[in-house]
ZADO-1210 file (C-alpha; in nm, 4 decimals, padded with zeros to 6 digits):
<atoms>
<atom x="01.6111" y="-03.4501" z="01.9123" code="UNK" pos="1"/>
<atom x="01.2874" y="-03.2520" z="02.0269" code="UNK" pos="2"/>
<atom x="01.0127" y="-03.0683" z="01.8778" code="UNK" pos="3"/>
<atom x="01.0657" y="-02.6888" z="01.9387" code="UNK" pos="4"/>
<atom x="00.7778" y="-02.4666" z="01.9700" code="UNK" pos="5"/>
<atom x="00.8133" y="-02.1368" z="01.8074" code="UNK" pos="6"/>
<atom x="00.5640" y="-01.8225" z="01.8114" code="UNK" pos="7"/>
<atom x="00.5429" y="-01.5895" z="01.5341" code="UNK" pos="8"/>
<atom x="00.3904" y="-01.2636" z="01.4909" code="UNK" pos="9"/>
<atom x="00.2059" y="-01.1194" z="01.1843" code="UNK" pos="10"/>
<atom x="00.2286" y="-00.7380" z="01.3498" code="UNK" pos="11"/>
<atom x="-00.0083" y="-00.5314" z="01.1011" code="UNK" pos="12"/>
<atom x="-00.0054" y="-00.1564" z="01.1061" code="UNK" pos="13"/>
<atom x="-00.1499" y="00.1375" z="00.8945" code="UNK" pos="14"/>
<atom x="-00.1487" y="-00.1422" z="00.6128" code="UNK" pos="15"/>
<atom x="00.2008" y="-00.2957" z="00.6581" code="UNK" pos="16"/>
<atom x="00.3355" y="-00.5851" z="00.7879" code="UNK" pos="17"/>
<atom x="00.6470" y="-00.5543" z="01.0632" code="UNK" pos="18"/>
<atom x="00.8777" y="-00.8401" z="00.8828" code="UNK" pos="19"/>
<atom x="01.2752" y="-00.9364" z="00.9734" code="UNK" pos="20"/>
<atom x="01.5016" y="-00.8781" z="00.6920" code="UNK" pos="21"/>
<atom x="01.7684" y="-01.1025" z="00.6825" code="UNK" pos="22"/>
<atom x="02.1155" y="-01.2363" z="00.4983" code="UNK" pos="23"/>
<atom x="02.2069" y="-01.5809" z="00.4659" code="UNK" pos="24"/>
<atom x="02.4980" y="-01.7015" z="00.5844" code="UNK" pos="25"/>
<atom x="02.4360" y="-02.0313" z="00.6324" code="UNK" pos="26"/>
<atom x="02.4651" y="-02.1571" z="00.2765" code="UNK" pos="27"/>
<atom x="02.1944" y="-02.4194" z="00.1860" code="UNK" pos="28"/>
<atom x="02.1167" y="-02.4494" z="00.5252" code="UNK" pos="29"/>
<atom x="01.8965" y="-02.1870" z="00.4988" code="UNK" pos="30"/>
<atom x="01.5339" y="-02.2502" z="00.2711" code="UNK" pos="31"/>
<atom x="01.8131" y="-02.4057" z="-00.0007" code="UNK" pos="32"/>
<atom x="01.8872" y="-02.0546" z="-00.0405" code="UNK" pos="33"/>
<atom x="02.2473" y="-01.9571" z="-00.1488" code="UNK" pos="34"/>
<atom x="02.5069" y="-01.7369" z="00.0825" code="UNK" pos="35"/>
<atom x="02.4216" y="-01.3824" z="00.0236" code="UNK" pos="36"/>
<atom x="02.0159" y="-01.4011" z="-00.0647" code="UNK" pos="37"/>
<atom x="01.8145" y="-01.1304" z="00.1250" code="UNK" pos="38"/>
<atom x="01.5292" y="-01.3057" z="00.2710" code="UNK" pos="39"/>
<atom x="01.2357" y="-01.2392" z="00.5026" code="UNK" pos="40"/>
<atom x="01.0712" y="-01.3731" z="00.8592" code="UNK" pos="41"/>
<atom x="00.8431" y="-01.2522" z="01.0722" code="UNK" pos="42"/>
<atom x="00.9613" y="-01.1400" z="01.4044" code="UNK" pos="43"/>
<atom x="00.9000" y="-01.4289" z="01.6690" code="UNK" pos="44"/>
<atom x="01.0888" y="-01.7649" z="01.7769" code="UNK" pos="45"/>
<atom x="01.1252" y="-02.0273" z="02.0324" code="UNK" pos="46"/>
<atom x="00.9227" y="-02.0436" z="02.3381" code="UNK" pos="47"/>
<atom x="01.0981" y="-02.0740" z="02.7219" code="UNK" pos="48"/>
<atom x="01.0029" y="-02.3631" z="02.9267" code="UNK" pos="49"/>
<atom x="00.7270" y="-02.2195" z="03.1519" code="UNK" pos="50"/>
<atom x="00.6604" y="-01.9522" z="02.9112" code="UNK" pos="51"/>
<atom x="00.3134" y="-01.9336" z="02.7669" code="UNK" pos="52"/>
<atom x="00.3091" y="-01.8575" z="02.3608" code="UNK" pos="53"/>
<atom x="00.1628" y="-01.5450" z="02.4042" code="UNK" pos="54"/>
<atom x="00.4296" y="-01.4415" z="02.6388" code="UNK" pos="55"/>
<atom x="00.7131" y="-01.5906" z="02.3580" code="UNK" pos="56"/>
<atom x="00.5800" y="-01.3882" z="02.0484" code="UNK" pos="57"/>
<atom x="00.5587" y="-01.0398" z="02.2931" code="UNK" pos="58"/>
<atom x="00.9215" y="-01.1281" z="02.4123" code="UNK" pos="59"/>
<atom x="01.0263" y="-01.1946" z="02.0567" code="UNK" pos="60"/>
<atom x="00.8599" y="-00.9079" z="01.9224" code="UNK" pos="61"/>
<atom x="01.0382" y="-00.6801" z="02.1694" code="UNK" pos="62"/>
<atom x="01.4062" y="-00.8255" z="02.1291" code="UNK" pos="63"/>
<atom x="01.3903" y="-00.8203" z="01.7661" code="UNK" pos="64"/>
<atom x="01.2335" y="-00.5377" z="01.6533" code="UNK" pos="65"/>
<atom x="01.2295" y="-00.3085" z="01.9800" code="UNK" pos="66"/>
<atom x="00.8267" y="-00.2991" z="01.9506" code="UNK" pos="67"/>
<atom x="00.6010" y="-00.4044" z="02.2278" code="UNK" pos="68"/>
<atom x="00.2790" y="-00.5850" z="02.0964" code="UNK" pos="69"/>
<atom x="-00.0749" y="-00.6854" z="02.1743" code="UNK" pos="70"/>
<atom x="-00.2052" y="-01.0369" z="02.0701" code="UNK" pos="71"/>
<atom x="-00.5176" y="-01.0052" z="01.8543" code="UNK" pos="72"/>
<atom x="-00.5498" y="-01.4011" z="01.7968" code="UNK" pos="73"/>
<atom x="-00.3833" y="-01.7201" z="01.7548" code="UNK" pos="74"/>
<atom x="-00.4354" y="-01.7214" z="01.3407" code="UNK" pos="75"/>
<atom x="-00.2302" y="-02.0561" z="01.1746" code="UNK" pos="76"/>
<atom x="-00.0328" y="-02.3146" z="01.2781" code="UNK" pos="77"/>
<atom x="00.2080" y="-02.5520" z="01.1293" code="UNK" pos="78"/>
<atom x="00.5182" y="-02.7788" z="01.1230" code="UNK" pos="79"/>
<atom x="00.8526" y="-02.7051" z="00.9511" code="UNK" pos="80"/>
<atom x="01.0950" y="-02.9862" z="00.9463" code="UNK" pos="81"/>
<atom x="01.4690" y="-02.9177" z="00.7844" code="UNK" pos="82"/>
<atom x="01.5913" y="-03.2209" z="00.5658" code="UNK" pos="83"/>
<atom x="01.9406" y="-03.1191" z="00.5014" code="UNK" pos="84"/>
<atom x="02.1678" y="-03.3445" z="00.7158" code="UNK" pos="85"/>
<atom x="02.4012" y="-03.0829" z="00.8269" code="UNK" pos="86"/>
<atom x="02.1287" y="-02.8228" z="00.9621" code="UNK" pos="87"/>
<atom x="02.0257" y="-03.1095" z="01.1646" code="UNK" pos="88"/>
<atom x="02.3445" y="-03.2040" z="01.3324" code="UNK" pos="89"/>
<atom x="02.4468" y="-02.8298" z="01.3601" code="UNK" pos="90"/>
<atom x="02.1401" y="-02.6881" z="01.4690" code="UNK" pos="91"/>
<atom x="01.9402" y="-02.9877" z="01.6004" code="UNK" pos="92"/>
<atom x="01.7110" y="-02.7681" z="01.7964" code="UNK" pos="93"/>
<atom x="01.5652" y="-02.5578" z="01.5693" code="UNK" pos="94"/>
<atom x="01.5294" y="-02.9083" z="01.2906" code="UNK" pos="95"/>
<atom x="01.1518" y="-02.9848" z="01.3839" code="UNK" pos="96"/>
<atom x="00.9543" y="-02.6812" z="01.4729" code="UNK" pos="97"/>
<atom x="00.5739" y="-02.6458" z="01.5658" code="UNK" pos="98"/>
<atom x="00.4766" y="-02.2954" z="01.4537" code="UNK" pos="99"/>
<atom x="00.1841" y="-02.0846" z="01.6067" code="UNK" pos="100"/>
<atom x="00.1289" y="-01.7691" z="01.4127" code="UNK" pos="101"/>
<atom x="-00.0101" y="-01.4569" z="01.5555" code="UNK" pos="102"/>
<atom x="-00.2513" y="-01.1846" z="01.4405" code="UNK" pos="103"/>
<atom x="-00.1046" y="-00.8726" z="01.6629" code="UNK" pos="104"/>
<atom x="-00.0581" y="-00.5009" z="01.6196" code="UNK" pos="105"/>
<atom x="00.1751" y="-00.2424" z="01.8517" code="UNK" pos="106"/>
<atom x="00.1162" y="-00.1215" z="02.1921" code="UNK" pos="107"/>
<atom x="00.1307" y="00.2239" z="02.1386" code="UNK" pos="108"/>
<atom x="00.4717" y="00.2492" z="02.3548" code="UNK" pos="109"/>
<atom x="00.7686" y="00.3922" z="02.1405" code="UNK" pos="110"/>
<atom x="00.9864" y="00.1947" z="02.0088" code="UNK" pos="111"/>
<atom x="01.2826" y="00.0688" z="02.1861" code="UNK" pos="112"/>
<atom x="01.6443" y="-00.0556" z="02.0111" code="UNK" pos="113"/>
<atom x="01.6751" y="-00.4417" z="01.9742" code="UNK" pos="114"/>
<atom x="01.8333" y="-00.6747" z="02.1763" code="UNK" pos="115"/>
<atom x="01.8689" y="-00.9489" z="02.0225" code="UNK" pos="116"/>
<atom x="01.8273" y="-00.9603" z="01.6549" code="UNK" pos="117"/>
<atom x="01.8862" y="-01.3267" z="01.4278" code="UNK" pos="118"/>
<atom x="02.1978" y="-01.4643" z="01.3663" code="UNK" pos="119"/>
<atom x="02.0940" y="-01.3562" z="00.9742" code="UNK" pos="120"/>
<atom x="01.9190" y="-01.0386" z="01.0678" code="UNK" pos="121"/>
<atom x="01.9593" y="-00.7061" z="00.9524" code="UNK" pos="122"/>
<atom x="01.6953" y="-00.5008" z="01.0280" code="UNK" pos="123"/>
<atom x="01.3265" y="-00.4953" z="01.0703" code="UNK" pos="124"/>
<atom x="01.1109" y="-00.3519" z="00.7603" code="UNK" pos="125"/>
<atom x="00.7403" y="-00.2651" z="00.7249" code="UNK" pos="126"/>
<atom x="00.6254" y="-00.3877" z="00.3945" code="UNK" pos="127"/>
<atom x="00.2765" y="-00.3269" z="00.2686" code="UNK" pos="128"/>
<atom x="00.0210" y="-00.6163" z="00.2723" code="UNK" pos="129"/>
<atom x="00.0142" y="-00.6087" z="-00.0911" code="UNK" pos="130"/>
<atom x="00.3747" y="-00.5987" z="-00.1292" code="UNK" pos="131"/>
<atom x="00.4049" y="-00.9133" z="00.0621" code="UNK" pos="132"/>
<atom x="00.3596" y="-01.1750" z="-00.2357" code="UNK" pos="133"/>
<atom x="00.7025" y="-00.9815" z="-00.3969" code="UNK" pos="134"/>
<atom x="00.9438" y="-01.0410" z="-00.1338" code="UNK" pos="135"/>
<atom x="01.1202" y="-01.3540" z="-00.0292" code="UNK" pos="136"/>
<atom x="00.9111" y="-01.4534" z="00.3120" code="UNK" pos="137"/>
<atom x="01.0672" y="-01.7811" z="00.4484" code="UNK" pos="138"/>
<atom x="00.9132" y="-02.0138" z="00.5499" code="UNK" pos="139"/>
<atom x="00.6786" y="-02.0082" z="00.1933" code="UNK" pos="140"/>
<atom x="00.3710" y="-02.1604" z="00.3259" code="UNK" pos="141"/>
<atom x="00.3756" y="-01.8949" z="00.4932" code="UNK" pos="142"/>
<atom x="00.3448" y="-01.5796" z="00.2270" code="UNK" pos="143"/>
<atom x="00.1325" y="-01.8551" z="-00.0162" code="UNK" pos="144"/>
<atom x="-00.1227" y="-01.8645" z="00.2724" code="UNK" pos="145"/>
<atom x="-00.1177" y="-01.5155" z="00.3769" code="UNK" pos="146"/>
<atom x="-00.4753" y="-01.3903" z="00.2181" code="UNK" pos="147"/>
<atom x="-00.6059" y="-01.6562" z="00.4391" code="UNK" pos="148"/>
<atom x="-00.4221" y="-01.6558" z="00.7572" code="UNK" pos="149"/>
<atom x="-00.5358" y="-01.2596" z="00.7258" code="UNK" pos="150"/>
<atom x="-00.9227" y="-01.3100" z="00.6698" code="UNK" pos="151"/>
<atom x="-01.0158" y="-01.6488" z="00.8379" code="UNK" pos="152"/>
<atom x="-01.1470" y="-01.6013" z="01.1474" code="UNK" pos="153"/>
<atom x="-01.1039" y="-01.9386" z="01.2694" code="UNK" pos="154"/>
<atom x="-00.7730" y="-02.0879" z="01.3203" code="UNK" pos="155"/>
<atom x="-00.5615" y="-02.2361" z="01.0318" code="UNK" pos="156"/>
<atom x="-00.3378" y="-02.5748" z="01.0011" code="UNK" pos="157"/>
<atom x="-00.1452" y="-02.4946" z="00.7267" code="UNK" pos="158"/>
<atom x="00.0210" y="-02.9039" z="00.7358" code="UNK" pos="159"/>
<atom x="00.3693" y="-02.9893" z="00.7360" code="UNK" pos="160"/>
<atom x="00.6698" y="-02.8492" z="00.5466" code="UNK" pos="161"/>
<atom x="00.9946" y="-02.9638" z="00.4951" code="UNK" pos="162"/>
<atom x="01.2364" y="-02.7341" z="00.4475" code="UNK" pos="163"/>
<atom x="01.6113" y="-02.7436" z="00.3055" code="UNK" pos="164"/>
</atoms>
């Protein structure tokens, strides 16, 4: 099994945060979370072999949401490791994940359609920053350390989570 990097994009805008709204269908393989529950993401994912992260999080960005960002800063990082038994042996790639989380905001170039959303995803949604803390952002460290990922200017390591 390997260690999958994945880049992640905090895309802020007029006060809102660009964030993937998804559907489980995965069961407890998911966060724990049952069939059905809506949950949220940010945009972002795995990173190509010879692709730097910047480059991942700007192709993610695009495929997923159809927008076409600017990296502001590398912001937090941390590790997410699943401990359910069948995520690992079904999805062994995406069981141990480093993630780099980054500050960004849009191009300016309209928006184009997706082309290739999550196997859970619906659509993408702006939510205000404030809003944040009332919707179901996964993984939690995540929305828990969102006030500071926002105003640190330095970069965060958020630790280790394991995940469901």
């Amino acid at each position: 099994m390997g260690i999958r990097n994945s880049a992640k994009a905090i895309i802020i805008n007029d006060g809102k945060i660009l964030v993937n709204k998804n559907k489980n269908s995965l069961g407890d393989m998911c966060f724990g979370l049952p069939n059905g529950v809506i949950y949220y993401d940010l945009p972002g994912g795995g990173q190509n072999q010879y692709e730097t992260l910047e480059e991942a999080v700007k192709r993610e960005c695009l495929e997923e949401s159809g927008y076409t960002v600017f990296v502001d800063r590398l912001a937090a990082i941390f590790e997410e490791i699943s401990i359910n038994e069948r995520f690992r042996l079904e999805y062994e790639r995406y069981a141990h994940k480093i993630n780099f989380i980054f500050i960004c905001h849009l191009s300016g170039e309209s928006m184009k359609p997706p082309t290739e959303k999550d196997l859970d995803m619906l659509e993408s949604e702006w939510v205000s920053i404030e809003n944040m803390k009332n919707i179901l952002l996964c993984p939690q460290i995540i929305n828990s350390n969102l006030d500071l990922i926002l105003k640190s200017d330095s970069i965060i390591y958020l630790g280790s989570e394991r995940v469901l």
